[in-house]
C-alpha positions, 0 to 999 in steps of 0.5 A: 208356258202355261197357255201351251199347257192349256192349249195341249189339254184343249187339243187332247183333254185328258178328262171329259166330262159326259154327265154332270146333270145331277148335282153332287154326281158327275161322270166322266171319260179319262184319256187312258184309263181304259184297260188300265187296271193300275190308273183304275186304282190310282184314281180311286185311292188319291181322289178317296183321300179328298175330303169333299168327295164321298165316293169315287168308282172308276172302271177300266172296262169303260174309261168312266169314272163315276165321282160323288161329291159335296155341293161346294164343288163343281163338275169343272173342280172335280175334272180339274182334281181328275186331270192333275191326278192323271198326270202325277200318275204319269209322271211318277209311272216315268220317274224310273228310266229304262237303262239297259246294257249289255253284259254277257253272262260270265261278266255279269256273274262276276260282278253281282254282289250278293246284295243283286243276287237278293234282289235277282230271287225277288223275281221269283216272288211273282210265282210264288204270288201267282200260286197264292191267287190261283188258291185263293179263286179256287176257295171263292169258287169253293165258297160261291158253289157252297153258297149256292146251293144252300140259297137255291135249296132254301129258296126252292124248299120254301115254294115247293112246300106253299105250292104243295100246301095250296094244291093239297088243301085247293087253295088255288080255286078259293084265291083266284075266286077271291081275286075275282072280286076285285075286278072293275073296268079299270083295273082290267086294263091297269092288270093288261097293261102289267101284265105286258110288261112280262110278255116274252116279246117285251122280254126278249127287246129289253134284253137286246136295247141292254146287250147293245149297251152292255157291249157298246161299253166294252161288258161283254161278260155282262152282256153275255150272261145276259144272253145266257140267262134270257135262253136259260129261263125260255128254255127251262119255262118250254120244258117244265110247261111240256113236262108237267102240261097242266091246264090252264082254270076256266073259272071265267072268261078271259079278256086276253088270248093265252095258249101253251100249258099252265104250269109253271108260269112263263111271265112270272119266270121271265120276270124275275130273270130279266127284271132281276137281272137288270135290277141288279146291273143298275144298282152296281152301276148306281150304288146310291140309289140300290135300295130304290132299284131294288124296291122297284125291281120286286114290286114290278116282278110281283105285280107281274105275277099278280096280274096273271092271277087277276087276269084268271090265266093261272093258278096261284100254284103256276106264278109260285112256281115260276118265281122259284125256278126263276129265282133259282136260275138267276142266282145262278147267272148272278154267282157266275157272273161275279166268279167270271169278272172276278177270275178275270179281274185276278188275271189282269191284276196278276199280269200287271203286278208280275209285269211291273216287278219284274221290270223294276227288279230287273232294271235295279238289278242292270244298273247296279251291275253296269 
């Protein structure tokens, strides 16, 4: 029998393990887990209470499962412990069979007793729950915008007013002297090679490689507001450029081609959007290593906008106002795109919970009645 088993699980493995390079961190791919909110929380709640796991992350999105372990376990322990959790789930999702019968509507008004009358007004609990969750997202909506506007309004104030200081008392020219001193032949192609990394062609390839996995994954929310945010920044970077057509300092001769206006700074915005953007995907996806990626992120972004006013192609005042405008639009994508997965995720859980209710209230509710 328990050969049969094992030829079963072989032929059609419930878990799959498809990441188990580094030690202590494992992924894998769970036989039912896509699009299954309640197996989702099932398997984080039973694999959380093992006390040789240290954190476990499972999205239904993907089918994935993401498991943080202690060394003393393997990979093939851990996929084990997945695989009998998968089938308690399903065994205990059979416990209760569906019995249905046929009674007509006078008969079974007759023999419900007040007892099942009690039981048929617990199917109204759902509405009552939908109600609560649709007030509860329209606060976090609430929250989120109020949120917003403080962090754009605090972040723009804080640049508008370095920006207004560094052109009233010119600034600008004095910085970018100052940085002139710093040039030598290697530097100039360490400052060329960065500053490539925010050219918009660079940009605009890193975001189709991520929207292609985003959606080979099944994210197309992500995937989606990434495309959003890239048009955004392009957008807001040519308008800004036309409206204010500032040119560009002539204070030496440049060593790479630049056209267009000066103001705001295209790079410094693309930057921050799309690295911004990026960084912040990563450290959701690996919450262990957020305060690296985050590290990481800031000090690309800056270094991008440090190599335009070493390359002599901006003023100090342009990379400052790309990075508010940027910075701006990319909170706004980010909020967005957490009230979108969170209105979506309330759907599903919402649709789940009414499901199941009603069905287990309504199959109590026959079987007494028959």
């Amino acid at each position: 029998m328990g050969t049969h088993f094992h030829n079963l699980l072989n032929q059609n493995p419930l878990v799959r393990a498809i990441h188990t390079a580094v030690k202590g961190r494992a992924r894998y791919k769970v036989n039912g887990l896509y699009r299954s909110e309640a197996l989702k929380r099932y398997l984080e709640l039973r694999l959380s209470e093992h006390k040789n796991i240290q954190q476990v992350s499972a999205n239904h999105d993907t089918g994935n499962v993401l498991v943080l372990f202690h060394s003393d376990l393997s990979a093939n322990a851990i996929a084990s412990l997945l695989e009998r959790t998968v089938l308690d789930y399903r065994k205990q999702g059979t416990k209760l069979p569906v019995r249905t019968a046929y009674i007509s509507a006078a008969s079974q008004e007759a023999k419900i007793s007040p007892i099942n009358k009690r039981k048929l007004n617990h199917l109204t609990v759902g509405e009552h729950k939908q109600k609560s969750t649709q007030t509860h997202v329209k606060k976090q909506l609430e929250q989120a915008g109020s949120q917003l506007i403080l962090i754009s309004g605090t972040t723009v104030s804080t640049l508008v007013l370095f920006t207004g200081l560094l052109h009233r008392y010119g600034l600008d020219e004095r910085i970018l002297l100052a940085i002139q001193k710093l040039h030598t032949p290697l530097l100039d192609h360490i400052m060329v090679g960065i500053t490539f990394l925010g050219q918009p062609v660079v940009l605009l390839l890193i975001c189709l490689g991520l929207r292609m996995g985003l959606q080979r994954y099944n994210r197309r929310i992500q995937a989606t507001t990434l495309s959003i945010a890239a048009i955004g920044a392009i957008s807001l970077t040519f308008f800004l450029k036309r409206l204010f057509g500032r040119a560009r300092p002539d204070l030496w001769d440049w060593i790479i081609n630049v056209g267009h206006h000066s103001f705001p700074s295209g790079h410094a915005m693309g930057s921050i959007v799309i690295y911004g953007f990026v960084g912040y995907i990563l450290a959701k996806e690996f919450p262990q290593w957020r305060g690296q990626i985050f590290a990481l992120t800031v000090v690309l972004i800056i270094a991008i906008g440090f190599s335009r006013l070493y390359l002599g192609v901006h003023w100090p005042t342009d990379v400052l106002a790309g990075y508010a405008t940027g910075l701006v639009w990319l909170i706004v994508c980010i909020k967005s795109l957490e009230l979108w997965q969170k209105s979506q995720l309330s759907g599903k859980y919402l649709h789940s919970f009414l499901g199941r209710t009603n069905l287990q209230q309504a199959q109590k509710v026959q079987i007494t009645c028959a």
